[in-house]
C-alpha distance (Angstrom), angle and dihedral (degrees) to the residues before:
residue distance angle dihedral
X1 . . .
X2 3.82 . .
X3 3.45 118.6 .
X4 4.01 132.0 -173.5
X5 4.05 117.8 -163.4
X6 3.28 111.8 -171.5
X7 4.13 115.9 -155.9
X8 3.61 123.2 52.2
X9 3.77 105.3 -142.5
X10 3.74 121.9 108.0
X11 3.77 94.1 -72.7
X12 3.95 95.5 58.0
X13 3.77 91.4 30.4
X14 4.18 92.6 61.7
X15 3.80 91.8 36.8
X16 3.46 93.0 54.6
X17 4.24 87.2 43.9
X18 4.18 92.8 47.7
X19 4.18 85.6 42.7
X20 3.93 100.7 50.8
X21 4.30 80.2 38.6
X22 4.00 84.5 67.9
X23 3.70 95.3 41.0
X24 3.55 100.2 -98.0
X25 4.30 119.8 150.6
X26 3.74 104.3 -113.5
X27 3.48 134.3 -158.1
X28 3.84 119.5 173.1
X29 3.92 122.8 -176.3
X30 3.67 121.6 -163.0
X31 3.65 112.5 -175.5
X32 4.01 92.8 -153.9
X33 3.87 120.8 9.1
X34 3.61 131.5 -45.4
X35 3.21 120.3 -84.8
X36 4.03 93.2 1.0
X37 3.94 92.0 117.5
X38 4.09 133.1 68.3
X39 3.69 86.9 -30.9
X40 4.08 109.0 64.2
X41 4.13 80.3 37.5
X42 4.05 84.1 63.2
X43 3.78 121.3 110.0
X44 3.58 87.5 -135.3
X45 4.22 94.8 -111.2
X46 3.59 112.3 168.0
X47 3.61 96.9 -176.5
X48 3.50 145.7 144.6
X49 3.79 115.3 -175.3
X50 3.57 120.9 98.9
X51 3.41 96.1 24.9
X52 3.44 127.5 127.6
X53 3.47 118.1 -76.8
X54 4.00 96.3 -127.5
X55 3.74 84.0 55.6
X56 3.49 100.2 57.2
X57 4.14 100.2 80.5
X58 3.93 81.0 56.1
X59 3.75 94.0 51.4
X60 3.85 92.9 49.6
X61 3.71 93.3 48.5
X62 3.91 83.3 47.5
X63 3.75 103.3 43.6
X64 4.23 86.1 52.6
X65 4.05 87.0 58.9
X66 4.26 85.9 51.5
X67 3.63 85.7 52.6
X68 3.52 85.2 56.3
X69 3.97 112.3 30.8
X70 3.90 95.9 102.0
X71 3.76 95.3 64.2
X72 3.50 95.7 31.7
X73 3.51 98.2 48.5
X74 3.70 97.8 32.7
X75 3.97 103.7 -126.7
X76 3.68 138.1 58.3
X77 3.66 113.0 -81.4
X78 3.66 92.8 173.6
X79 3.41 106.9 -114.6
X80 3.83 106.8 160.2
X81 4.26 111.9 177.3
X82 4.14 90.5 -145.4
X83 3.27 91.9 147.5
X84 3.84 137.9 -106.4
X85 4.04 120.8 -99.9
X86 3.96 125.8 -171.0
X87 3.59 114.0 -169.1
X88 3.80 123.4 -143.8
X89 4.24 118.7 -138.0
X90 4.00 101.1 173.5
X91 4.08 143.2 10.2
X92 4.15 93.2 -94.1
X93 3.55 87.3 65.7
X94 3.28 104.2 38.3
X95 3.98 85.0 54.0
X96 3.53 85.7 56.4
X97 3.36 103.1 47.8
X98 3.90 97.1 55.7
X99 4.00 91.4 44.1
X100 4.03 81.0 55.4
X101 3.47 90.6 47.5
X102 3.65 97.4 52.0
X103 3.58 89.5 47.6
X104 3.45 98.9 51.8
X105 3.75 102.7 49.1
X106 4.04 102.1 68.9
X107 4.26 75.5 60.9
X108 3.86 87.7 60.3
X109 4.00 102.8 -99.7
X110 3.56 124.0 118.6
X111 3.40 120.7 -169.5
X112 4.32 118.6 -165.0
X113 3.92 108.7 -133.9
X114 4.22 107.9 -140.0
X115 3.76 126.8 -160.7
X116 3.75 124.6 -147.3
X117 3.74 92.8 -91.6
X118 4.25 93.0 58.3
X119 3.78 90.6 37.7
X120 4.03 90.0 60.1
X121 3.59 96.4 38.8
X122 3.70 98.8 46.9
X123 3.94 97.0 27.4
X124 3.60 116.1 30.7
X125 3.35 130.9 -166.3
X126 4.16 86.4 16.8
X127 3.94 113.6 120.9
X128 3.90 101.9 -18.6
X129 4.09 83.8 -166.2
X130 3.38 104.0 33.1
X131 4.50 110.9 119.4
X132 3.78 88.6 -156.3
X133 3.61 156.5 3.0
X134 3.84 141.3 -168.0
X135 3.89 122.9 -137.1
X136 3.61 130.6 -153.9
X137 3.81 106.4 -176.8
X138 3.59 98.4 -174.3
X139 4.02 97.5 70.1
X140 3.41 146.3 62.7
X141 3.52 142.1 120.1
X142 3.83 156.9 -38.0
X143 4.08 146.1 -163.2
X144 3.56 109.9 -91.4
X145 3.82 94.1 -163.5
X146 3.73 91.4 52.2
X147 4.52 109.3 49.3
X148 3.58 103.0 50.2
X149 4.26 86.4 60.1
X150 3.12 92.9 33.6
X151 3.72 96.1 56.2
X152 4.71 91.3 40.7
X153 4.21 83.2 49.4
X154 3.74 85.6 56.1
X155 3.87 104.4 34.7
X156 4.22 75.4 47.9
X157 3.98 88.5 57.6
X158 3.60 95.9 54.3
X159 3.59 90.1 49.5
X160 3.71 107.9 -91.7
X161 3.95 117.3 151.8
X162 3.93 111.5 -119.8
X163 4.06 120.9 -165.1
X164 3.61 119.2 179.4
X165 3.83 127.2 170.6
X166 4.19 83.2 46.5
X167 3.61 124.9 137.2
X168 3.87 112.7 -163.5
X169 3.96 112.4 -135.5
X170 3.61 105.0 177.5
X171 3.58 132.2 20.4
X172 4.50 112.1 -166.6
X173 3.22 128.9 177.0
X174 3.97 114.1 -159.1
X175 3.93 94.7 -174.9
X176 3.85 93.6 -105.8
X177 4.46 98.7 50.1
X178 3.43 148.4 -1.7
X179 3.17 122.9 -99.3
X180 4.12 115.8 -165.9
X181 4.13 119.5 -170.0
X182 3.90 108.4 -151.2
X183 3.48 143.0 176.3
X184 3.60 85.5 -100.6
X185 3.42 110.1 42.0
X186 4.05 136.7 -64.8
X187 3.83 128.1 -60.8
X188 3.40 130.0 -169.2
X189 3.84 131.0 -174.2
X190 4.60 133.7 151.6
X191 3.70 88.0 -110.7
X192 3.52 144.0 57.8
X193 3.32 136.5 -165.7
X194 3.89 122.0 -164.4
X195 3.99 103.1 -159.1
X196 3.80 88.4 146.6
X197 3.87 95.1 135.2
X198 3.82 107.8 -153.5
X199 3.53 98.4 0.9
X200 3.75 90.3 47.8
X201 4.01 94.0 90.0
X202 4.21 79.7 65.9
X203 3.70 94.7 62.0
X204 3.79 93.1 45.1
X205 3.71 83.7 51.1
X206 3.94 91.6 59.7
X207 3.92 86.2 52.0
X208 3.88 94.8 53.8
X209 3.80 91.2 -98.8
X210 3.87 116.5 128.5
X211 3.83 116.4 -164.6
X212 3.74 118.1 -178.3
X213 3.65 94.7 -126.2
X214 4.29 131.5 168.4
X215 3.69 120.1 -163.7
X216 3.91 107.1 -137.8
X217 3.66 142.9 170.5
X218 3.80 131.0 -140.3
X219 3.49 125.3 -146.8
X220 4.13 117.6 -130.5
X221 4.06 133.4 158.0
X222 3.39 140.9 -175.7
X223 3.93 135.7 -140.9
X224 3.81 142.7 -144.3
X225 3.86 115.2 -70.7
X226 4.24 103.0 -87.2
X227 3.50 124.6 -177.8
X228 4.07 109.5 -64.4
X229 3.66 102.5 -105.6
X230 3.74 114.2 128.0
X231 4.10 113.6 74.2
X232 3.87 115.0 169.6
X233 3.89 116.9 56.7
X234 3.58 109.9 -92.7
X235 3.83 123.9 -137.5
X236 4.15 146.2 140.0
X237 3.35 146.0 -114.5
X238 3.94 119.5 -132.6
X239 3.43 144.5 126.9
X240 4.39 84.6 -139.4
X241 4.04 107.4 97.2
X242 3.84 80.9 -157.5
X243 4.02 92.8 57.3
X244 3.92 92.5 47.1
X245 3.54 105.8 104.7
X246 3.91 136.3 148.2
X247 3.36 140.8 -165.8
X248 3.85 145.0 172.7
X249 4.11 134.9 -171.2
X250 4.12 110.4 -134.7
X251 3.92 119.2 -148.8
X252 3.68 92.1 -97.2
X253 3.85 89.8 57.6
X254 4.18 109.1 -108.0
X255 4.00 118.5 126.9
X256 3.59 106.5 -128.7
X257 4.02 99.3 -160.8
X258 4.01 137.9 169.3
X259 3.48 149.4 155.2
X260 3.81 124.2 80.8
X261 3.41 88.9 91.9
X262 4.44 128.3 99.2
X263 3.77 100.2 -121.3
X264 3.90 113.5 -120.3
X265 3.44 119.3 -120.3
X266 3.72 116.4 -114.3
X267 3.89 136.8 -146.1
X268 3.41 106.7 -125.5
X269 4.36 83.6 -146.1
X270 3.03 93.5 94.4
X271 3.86 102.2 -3.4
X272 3.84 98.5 -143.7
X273 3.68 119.0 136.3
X274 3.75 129.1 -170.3
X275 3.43 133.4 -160.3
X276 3.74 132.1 -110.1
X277 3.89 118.8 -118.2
X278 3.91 88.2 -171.8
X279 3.41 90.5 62.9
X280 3.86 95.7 50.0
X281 3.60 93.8 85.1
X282 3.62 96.4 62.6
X283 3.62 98.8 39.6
X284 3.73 96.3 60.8
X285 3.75 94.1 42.6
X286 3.87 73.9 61.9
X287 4.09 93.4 41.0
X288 3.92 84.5 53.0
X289 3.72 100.8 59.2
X290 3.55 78.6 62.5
X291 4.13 100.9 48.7
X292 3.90 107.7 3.5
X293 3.80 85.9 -160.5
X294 3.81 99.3 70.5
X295 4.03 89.5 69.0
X296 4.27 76.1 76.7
X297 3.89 94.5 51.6
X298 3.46 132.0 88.9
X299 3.86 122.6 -124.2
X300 3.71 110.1 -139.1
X301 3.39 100.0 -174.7
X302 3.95 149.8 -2.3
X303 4.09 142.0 -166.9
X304 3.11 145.6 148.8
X305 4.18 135.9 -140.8
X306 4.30 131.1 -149.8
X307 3.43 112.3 -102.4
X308 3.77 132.8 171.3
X309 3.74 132.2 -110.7
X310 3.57 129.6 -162.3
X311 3.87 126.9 -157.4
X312 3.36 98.3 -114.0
X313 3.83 87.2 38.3
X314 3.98 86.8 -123.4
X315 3.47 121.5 117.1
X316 3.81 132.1 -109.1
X317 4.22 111.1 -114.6
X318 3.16 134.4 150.1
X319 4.34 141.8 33.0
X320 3.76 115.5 5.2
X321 4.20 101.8 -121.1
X322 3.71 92.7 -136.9
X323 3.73 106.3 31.4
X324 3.56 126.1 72.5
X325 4.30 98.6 -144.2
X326 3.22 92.4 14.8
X327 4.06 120.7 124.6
X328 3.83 148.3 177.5
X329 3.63 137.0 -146.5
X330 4.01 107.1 159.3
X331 3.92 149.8 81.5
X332 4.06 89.1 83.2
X333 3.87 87.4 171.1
X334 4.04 89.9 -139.2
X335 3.75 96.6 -58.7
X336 3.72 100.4 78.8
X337 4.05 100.5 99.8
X338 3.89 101.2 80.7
X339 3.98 77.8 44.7
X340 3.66 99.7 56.5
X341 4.20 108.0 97.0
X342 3.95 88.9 41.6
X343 3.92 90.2 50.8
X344 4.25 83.2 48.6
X345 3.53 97.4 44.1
X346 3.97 94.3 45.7
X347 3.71 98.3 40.6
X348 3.64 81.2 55.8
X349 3.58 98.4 52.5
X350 3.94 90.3 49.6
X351 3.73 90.7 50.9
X352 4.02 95.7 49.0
X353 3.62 102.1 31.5
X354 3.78 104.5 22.7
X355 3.61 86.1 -124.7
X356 3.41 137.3 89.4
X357 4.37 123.3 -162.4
X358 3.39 82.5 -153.0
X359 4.07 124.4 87.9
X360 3.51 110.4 -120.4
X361 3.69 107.6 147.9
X362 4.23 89.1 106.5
X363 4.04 86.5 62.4
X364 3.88 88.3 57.4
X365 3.89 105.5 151.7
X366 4.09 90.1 -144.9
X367 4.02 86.8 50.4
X368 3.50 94.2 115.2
X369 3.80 93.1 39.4
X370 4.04 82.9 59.2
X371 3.89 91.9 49.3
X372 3.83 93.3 53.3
């Protein structure tokens, strides 16, 4: 089978990996670089608390394909399972963390509840006021800048076709293929794969498939090396989008942090986003409730990346409605990164097998057609 994916960020990059894995004929076009989109603008979260529940099956699959990304991709991508902490400031959230918690464990996570006297003794320095935290030692994180090439250099090995630097034109379908006009030349394929992150909710459009989709950038930094101190991913709970704050140490000592900050919106011509030095201030007032400490670092640099949000802040996966061949993988809503190899390996699956072990019926791209 011949497959197109169109969009080169960690999404299209995996799919196209898991696809030419099960023999499939793949073509993926990137109309900048790979990776240079939502992805290398990640924090690098792999995480699966607080997400919805419907998501989780697809975060298990995916967090089993972290486990294994080193050997199966052949390089370090950084992936480091140091767990994921959310500290706890007042009763409301506290409330809701525990009603999450019971929620999520018939969907196989657990997450350990800490009070103040286990937060200081087995993270110190983390949250000197928070009353509570929950643990989930299982996660953690991963170098955006390194997975989405590492994933193209291996589709590339098993003989999948990777153009970058190509701007699609057209996109017809004749009722048997796909054919795609480019900026460097026409490809045609059965299948296609719409993994076109923000500007994906375009190419549904051209199908007859309206997604009610907002291009947005987050705002994230970075500071001076420090001493390596801080291991598990470090965020909140709250119901304030002021308060909601994140933060992680990498091996060679900066905090990468975000949140605490209104995402911009973004045109999606061009699609680059910048980040917002007024709003630095406020965002690591936010950062420091978290780790008092980084008020004495330095931030060396900040930016930001166009992303795409959904509605229902779900994404879009699965069978096109009107298409026959036709498929979606995008619309992550800026929690998609810790989802990437599962979204691969399952769009995969559909593609090959016309099934998928994974539920995926809540991602339906004609969801909001149904609602209406």
């Amino acid at each position: 089978m011949d497959v197109i994916v169109l969009g080169g960020g960690l999404m299209g990059t995996a799919s196209a990996y898991f696809l030419a894995r099960r023999g499939a004929r793949v073509t993926l076009i990137e109309r900048n670089r790979i990776g240079a989109g939502a992805t290398v603008a990640s924090f690098g979260n792999i995480r699966r608390t607080g997400r919805h529940l419907t998501q989780l099956p697809l975060a298990h699959r995916s967090l089993r394909l972290w486990g294994e990304a080193e050997k199966m991709l052949g390089r370090d991508v950084e992936f480091r399972a140091t767990g994921h902490i959310r500290l706890i400031f007042d009763e409301d959230s506290l409330a809701d963390m525990r009603a999450y918690a019971e929620a999520a464990r018939p969907w196989g996570l657990d997450l350990e509840e800490l009070g103040p006297p286990e937060i200081r003794a087995r993270f110190p320095g983390l949250g000197p006021e928070a009353i509570a935290a929950s643990f989930s030692p299982q996660d953690g994180s991963g170098n955006p800048r390194l997975i989405a090439p590492a994933f193209a250099e291996a589709a590339r090995k098993l003989g999948a076709e990777i153009a970058e630097a190509t701007e699609v034109e057209t996109i017809r379908h004749t009722g048997s293929s796909f054919l795609i006009a480019s900026s460097k030349g026409a490809f045609a394929a059965e299948c296609l794969l719409n993994t076109a992150g923000a500007w994906g909710a375009r190419i549904a459009a051209q199908f007859g498939e309206a997604v009610p989709l907002d291009a947005r950038g987050p705002q994230m930094g970075v500071t001076e090396p420090l001493p390596h101190r801080i291991l598990p991913v470090v965020g909140i709970w709250t119901r304030n989008k002021d308060h909601g704050a994140y933060l992680r140490q990498v091996e060679r000592g900066n905090i990468v942090f975000g949140g605490a900050a209104e995402r911009a919106a973004v045109n999606l011509d061009p699609g680059h986003a910048a980040a917002d030095p007024m709003r630095l201030r406020t965002q690591l007032r936010a950062v420091a409730r978290l780790l008092p400490a980084i008020a004495q670092a330095t931030v060396i640099r900040t930016w930001s990346g166009c992303e795409g949000y959904v509605r229902d802040m779900l994404p879009i996966m699965g069978r096109s409605a009107t298409t026959p061949r036709l498929f979606h993988a995008f619309g992550f809503s800026g929690h998609g990164f810790q989802l990437g190899p599962g979204v691969g390996d399952a769009m995969a699956e559909l593609i090959m097998t016309d099934r998928c072990e994974t539920p995926l019926d809540d991602f339906r791209v004609d969801r909001f057609a149904r609602a209406v």
